[in-house]
C-alpha positions in Angstrom: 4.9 75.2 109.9 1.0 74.5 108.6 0.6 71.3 106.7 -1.7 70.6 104.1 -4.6 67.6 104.6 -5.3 65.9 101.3 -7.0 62.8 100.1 -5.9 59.8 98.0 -7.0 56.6 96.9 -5.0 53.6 97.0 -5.2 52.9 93.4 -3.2 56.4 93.2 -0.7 55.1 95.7 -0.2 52.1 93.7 0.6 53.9 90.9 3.4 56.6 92.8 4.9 53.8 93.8 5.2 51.8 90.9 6.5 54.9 89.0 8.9 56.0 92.1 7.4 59.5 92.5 6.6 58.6 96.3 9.9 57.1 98.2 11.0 56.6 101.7 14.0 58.3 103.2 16.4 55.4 103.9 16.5 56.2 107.8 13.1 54.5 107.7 13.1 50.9 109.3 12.3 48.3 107.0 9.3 46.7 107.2 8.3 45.1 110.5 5.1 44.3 110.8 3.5 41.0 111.5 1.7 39.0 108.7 -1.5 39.1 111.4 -1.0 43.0 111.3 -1.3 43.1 107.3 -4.2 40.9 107.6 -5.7 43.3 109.6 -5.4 46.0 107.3 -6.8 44.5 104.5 -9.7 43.9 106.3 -10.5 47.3 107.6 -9.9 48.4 103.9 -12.5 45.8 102.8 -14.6 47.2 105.5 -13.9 51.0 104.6 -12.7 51.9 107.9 -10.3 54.6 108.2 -6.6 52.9 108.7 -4.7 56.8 109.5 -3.5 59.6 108.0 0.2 59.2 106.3 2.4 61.9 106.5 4.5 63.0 103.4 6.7 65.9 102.6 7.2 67.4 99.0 10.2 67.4 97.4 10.7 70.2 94.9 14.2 69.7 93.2 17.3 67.9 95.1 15.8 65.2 97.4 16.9 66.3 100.6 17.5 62.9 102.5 18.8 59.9 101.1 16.0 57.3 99.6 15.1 54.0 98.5 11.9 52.3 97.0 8.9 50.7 99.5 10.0 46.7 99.6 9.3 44.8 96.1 8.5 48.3 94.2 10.7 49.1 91.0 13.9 50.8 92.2 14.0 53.3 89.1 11.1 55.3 87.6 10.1 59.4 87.3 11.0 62.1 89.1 10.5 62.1 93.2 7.7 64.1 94.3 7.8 63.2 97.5 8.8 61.1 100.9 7.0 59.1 102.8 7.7 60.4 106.5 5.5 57.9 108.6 3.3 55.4 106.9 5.9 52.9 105.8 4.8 50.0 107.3 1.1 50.5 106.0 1.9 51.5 102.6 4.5 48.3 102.2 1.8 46.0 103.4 -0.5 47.3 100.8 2.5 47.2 97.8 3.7 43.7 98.7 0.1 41.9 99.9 -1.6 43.3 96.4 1.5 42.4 94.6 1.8 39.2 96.1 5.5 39.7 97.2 5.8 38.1 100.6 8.3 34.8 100.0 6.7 33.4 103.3 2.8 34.0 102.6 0.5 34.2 100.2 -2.5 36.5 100.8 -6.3 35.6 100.2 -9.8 37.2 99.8 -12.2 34.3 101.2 -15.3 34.4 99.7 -16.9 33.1 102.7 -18.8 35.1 105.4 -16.4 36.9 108.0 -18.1 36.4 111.6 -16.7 39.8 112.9 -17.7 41.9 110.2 -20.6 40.2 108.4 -19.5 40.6 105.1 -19.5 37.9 102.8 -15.6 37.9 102.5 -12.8 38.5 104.3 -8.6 38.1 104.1 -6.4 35.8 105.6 -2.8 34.3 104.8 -1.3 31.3 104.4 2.1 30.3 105.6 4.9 29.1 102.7 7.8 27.1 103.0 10.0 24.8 100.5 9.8 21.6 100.6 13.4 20.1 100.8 13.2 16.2 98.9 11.8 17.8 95.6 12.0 21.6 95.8 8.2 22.2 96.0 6.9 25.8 97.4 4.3 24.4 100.0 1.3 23.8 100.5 0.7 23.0 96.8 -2.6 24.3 96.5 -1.7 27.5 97.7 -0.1 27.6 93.9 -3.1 25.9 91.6 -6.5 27.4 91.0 -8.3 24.3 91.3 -7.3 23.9 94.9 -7.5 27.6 96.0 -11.4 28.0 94.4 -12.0 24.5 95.8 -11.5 26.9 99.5 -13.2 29.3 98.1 -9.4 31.3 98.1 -9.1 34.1 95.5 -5.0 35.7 95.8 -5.0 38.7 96.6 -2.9 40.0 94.2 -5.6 39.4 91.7 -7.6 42.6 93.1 -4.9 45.4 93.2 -6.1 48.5 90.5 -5.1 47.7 87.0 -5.4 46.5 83.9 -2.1 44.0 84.4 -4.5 42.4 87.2 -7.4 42.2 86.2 -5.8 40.0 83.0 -3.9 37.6 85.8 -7.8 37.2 86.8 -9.4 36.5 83.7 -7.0 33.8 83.7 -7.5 32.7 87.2 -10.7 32.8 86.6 -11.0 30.3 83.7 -9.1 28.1 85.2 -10.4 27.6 88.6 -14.0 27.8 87.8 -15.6 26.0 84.8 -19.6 26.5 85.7 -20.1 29.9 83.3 -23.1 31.1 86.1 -20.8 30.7 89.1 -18.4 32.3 87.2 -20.5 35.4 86.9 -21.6 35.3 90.4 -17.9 35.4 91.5 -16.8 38.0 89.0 -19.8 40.8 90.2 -18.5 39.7 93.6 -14.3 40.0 92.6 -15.2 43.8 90.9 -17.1 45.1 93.6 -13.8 43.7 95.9 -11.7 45.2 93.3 -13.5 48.9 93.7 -13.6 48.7 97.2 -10.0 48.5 97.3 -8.8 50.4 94.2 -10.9 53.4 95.5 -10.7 53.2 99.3 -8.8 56.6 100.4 -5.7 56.5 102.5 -5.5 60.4 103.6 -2.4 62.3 104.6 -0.4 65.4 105.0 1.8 67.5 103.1 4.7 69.5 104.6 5.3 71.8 102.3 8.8 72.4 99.5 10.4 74.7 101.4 10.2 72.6 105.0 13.6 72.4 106.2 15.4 69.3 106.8 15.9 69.7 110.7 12.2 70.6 110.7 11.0 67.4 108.8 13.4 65.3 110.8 12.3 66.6 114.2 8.3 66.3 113.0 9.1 62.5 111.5 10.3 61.7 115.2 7.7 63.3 117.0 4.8 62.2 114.8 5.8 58.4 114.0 2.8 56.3 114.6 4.3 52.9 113.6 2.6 50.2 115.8 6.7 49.4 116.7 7.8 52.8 118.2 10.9 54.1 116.9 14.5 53.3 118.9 17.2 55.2 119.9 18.9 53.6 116.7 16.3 54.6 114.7 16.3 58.4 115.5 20.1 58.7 115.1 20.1 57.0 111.4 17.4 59.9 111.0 19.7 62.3 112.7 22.7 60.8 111.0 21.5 61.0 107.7 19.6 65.2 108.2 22.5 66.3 109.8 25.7 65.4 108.0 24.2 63.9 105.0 25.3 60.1 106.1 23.2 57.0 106.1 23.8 54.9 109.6 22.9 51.9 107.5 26.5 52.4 105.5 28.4 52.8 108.0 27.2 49.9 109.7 27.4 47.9 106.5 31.0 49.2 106.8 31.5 48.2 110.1 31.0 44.6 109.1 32.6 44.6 106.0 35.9 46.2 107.4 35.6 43.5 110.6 32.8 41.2 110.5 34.3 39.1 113.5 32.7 42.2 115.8 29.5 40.3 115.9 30.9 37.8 117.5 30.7 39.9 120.5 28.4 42.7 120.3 25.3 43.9 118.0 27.2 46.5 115.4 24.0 49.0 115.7 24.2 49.2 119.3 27.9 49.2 119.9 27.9 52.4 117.2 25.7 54.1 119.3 27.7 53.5 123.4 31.2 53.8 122.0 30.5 56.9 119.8 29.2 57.8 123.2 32.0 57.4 125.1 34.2 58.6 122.5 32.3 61.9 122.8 32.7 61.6 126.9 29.4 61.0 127.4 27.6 58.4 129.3 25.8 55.6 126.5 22.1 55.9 127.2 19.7 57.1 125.1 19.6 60.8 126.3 23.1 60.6 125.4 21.7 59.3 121.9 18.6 61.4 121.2 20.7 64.7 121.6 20.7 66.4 118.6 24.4 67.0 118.1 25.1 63.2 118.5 24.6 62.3 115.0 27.1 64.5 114.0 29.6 64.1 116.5 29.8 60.4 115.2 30.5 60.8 112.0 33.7 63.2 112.7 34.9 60.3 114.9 34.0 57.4 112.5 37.4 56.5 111.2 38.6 56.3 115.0 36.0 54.4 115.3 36.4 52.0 113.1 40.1 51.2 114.0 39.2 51.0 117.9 36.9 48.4 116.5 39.5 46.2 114.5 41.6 46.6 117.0 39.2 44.9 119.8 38.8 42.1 118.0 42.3 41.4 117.9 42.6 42.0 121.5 39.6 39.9 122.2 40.7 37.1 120.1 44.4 37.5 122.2 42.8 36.8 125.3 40.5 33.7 124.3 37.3 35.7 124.3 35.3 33.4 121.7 31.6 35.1 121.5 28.8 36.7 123.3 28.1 33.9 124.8 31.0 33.0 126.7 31.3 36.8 127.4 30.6 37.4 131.2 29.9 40.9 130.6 29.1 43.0 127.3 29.8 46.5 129.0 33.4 45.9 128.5 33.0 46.0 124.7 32.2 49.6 124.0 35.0 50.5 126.6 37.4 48.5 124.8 36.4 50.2 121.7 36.6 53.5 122.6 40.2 52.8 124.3 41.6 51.1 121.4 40.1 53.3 119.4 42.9 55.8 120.3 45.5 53.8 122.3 49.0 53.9 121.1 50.7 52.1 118.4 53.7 49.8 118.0 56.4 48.9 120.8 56.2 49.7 124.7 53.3 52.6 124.1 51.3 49.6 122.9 52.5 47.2 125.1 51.6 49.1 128.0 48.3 49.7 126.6 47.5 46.0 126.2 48.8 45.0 129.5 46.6 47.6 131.0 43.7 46.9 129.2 43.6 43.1 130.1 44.2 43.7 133.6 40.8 46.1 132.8 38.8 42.9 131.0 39.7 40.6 133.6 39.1 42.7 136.4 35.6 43.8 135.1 34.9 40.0 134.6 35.7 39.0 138.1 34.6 41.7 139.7 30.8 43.4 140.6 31.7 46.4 139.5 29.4 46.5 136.0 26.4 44.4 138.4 24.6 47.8 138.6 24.8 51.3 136.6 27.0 50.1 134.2 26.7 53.0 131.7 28.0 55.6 134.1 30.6 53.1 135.6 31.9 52.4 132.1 32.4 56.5 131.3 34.0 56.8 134.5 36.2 53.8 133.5 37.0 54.8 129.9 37.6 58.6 131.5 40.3 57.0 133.8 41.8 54.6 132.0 42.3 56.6 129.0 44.2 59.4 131.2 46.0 56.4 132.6 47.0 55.2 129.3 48.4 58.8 128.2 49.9 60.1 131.4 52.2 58.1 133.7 51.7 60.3 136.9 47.9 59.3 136.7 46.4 57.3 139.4 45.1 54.0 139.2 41.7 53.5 137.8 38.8 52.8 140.5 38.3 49.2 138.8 41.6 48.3 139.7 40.8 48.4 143.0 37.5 46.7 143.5 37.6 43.7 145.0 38.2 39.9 143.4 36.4 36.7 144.9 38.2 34.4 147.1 38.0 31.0 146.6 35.3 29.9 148.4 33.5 32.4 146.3 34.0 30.6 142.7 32.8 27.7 143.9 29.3 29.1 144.5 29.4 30.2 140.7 26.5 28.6 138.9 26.6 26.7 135.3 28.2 29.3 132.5 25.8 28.6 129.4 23.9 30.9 131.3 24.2 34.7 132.0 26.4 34.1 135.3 29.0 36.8 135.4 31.2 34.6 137.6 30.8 31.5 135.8 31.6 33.0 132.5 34.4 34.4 133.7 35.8 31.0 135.4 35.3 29.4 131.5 36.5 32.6 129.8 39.9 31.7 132.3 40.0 27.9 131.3 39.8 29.0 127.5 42.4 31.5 127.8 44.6 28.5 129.5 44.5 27.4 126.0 41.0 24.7 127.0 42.2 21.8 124.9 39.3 18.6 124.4 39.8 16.0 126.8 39.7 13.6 124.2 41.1 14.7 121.1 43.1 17.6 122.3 42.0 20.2 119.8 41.3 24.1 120.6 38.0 25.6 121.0 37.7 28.1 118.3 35.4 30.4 117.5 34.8 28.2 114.5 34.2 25.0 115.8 31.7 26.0 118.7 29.0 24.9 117.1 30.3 21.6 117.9 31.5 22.1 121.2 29.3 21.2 124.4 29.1 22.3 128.0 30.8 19.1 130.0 30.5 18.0 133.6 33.9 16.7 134.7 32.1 15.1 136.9 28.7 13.8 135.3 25.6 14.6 136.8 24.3 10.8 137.0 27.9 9.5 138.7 27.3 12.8 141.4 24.0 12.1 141.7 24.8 7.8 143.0 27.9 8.8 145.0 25.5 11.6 146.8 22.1 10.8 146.6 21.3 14.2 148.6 23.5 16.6 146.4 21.6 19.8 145.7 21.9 20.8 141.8 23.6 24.5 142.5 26.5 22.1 143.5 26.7 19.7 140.4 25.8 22.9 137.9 28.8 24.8 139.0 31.7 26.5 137.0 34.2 24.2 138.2 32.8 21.4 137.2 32.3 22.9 133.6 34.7 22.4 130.3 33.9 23.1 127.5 34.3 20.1 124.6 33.7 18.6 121.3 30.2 16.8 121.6 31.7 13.9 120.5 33.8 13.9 123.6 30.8 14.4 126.1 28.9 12.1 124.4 32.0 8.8 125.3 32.5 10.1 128.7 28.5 9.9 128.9 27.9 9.3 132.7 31.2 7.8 133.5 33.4 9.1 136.6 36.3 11.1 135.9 38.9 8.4 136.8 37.3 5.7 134.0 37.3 8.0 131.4 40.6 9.2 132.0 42.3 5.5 132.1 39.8 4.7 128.7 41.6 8.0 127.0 45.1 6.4 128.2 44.2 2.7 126.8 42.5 3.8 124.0 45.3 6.6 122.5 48.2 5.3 125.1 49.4 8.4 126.1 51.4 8.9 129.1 50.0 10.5 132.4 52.2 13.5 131.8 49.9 13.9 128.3 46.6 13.5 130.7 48.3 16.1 132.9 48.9 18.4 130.2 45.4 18.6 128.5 43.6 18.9 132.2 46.0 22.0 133.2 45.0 23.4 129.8 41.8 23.9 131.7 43.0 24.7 135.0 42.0 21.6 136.3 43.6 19.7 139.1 44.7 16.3 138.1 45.5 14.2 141.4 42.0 15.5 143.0 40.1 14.6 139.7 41.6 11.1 139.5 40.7 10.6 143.1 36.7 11.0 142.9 36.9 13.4 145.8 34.3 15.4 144.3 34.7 18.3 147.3 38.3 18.0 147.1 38.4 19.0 143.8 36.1 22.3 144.1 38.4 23.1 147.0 41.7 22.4 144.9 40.5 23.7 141.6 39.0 26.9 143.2 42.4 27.8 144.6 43.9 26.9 141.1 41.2 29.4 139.0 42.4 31.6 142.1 45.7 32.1 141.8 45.3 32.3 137.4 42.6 35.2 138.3 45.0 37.2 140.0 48.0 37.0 138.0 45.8 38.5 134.9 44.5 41.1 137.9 47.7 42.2 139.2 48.4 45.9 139.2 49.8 47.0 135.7 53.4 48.1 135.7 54.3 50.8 133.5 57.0 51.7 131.0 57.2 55.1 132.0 60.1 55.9 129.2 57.1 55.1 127.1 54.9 58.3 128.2 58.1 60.5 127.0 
């Protein structure tokens, strides 16, 4: 469909904005560009260099997408004329750097010569930030005339179109300078700035009224030229919103309000997108996402959803999963999702359900079967396990029979504050073993992990006297990992295991049985950690992490009276 190429000058943008007759359609991204970006900007405006053409379409009567203001413009005014299809990020530079509405810079015109233009001013920013002791907005002079004209600074909010501005300037003006002739000088300069700006043209085109709203969608996707290109996210909330008359950003808001604790685990925008996939029985990549019936699709299954999302948590929290970060792998999340989404409810349905599912997370912690194309491995899980789940005659998913590490395996696994699989999943174990502190006995929750610390059992600087030679991959190892209050790894400091054990008993006088029963709340061998046998204990604790692993990984037994 033909478009129409017009011209406008910013002034005229200004003023649709202020008065809401030009609007975005809220699958737009907010604003992302870099203060260095709108620096740039201003600058080829000030040079009268062309900075693109905008793209618009016109609205006639009912808006036909959902809309919302540019950033710091007035959110009610006349009647919308039209939307702003690609252009946002330029157009909200413009608004908020001549309104000065950027809480972390203030915008400039330096009267001073530019090097890389030659003109005798140029724009620049300065950062802002509160001072804490007295509440200040810093730096100070970045607020008082005096100091601004004394670096040759004049805000840049003083030069947007207007009579409202040009007052703030008079005022500026009086203040800052008090020789009348430099005064003048500045002024001819400032009103030449201000035409510049007011009358530079930003150019664009129209689709026309009657432009459909497949056929603007589709044109906004293929003709975005936003320095940060559109994501698969992005193009669904546009798809979302054209097709079934639903903005992604609500249902996302949703999604956290109904269970916030999901973002302890996964980003909400990108779980929407792979378990709505997999819900749809399609694999979560972004062909899957860019199809055109996707957006749709979602929606209908939204209230499904949602409850395969509350659900998960609970699950999650069940098994001691506390976050991301102590998640060995995220691909089980949108699986989970998606199961729980429509797994049975209430007595042995359900309790099948969860025993099979858990034998699922475990496995595809401890095994390598997500270590490589994980999107189609986790349709082809979902497929099988939710057949499994529904029919009793099924056969056993392919995950339950890939293989688990032996022993001698876990001990190779490196530190788990990093993104090791293995080690993750050795720690994710220990927590679900209940992972009390070593010194005060309390639970790692996902509320106190701020104040929880990766420990050596056996600290790096005892490992490192008893065996001078002792490669790192051996001291930053899984087993020798718990996770405790920082408190508690700050005491046992560089102590051997034994010393700090016998302080703990003198200090609190508990009996071994209570030293015991807090180091087998983290799997960990007690006679071989006493000892100082540093091997020993890798060898011993290695069989204990064993022998938990595959109890959680042991085939699933079915209620089959449940299935009837």
């Amino acid at each position: 469909m033909p478009s129409e190429a017009r011209n406008r000058r910013l002034s005229d943008w200004m003023t649709r904005i202020r008065t809401r007759q030009t609007v975005l359609p809220r699958f737009q991204r907010f604003q992302a560009w870099s203060h260095s970006q709108v620096t740039q900007l201003f600058n080829t405006i000030l040079q009268d260099l062309p900075c693109g053409a905008l793209l618009v379409l016109d609205i006639g009567g009912e808006e036909p997408f959902i809309s919302r203001s540019v950033v710091g413009a007035p959110p009610d005014g006349e009647r919308v004329t039209e939307h702003l299809l690609d252009g946002q990020q330029r157009i909200t530079a413009i608004w908020r750097g001549l309104n000065n509405d950027y809480p972390d810079r203030t915008y400039f015109i330096y009267l001073q010569e530019d090097e890389e233009s030659d003109l005798p001013y140029y724009v620049d920013s300065v950062s802002r930030y509160w001072r804490r002791q007295d509440n200040q907005r810093m730096p100070l002079w970045a607020d008082n005339p005096d100091g601004q004209w004394e670096r040759r600074a004049i805000p840049l909010n003083l030069f947007a179109p207007g009579d409202e501005a040009q007052q703030v300037y008079d005022e500026w003006l009086e203040e800052a300078i008090k020789d009348s002739r430099t005064q003048r000088e500045v002024d001819r300069t400032v009103s030449n700035v201000r035409n510049q700006i007011s009358s530079f043209n930003i150019p664009f085109l129209s689709l026309p009224v009657q432009t459909k709203r497949d056929v603007a969608l589709d044109v906004f996707i293929r003709t975005n030229t936003s320095a940060t290109p559109l994501s698969a996210y992005d193009i669904v909330v546009a798809q979302v919103e054209a097709g079934a008359g639903e903005s992604l950003h609500d249902l996302v808001a949703e999604t956290k309000e109904v269970c916030p604790a999901i973002a302890r685990y996964y980003e909400p925008e990108s779980l929407i997108l792979a378990a709505s996939a997999l819900l749809q029985g399609r694999v979560p990549s972004n062909a899957t996402y860019l199809s055109r019936d996707f957006g749709n699709r979602l929606v209908e299954n939204w209230d499904k959803y949602l409850r395969g999302v509350e659900r998960s948590v609970v699950f999650l929290e069940d098994e001691r999963i506390l976050d991301e970060r102590r998640l060995p792998t995220d691909v089980v999340i949108p699986v989970l999702v998606a199961l729980w989404a429509e797994a049975p409810e209430g007595l042995y349905a359900e309790g099948n359900a969860r025993s099979t599912l858990r034998k699922y997370l475990w496995r595809a912690f401890f095994t390598k079967r997500y270590e490589r194309t994980t999107a189609t491995r986790s349709l082809v899980d979902y497929n099988e396990l939710k057949t499994y789940l529904s029919d009793s005659t099924a056969s056993e998913p392919i995950i339950f029979h890939e293989s688990l590490p032996q022993a001698t395996e876990l001990v190779e696994a490196g530190w788990p504050n990093k993104k090791d699989r293995l080690a993750r999943a050795i720690l994710a174990l220990s927590l679900k073993a209940k992972g009390l502190d070593l010194a005060d006995g309390s639970t790692a929750r996902h509320d106190n992990l701020s104040q929880r610390e990766y420990h050596h059992l056996f600290p790096v600087a005892h490992l490192e006297r008893q065996y001078p030679n002792i490669p790192s991959d051996k001291i930053y190892t899984a087993l020798n990992c718990a996770l405790v209050t920082w408190r508690t790894n700050r005491a046992i400091s560089d102590k051997e295991p034994e010393r700090y054990l016998t302080e703990r008993r003198r200090d609190s006088d508990p009996d071994e049985a209570e030293i015991r029963r807090l180091l087998e709340s983290h799997i960990i061998p007690f006679d071989e950690m006493i000892s100082g046998n540093y091997d020993a204990f890798l060898e011993k604790r290695a069989e204990l992490i064993h022998d938990a692993m595959q109890e959680l990984c042991k085939w699933v037994v079915r209620n089959k009276e449940a299935h009837r």
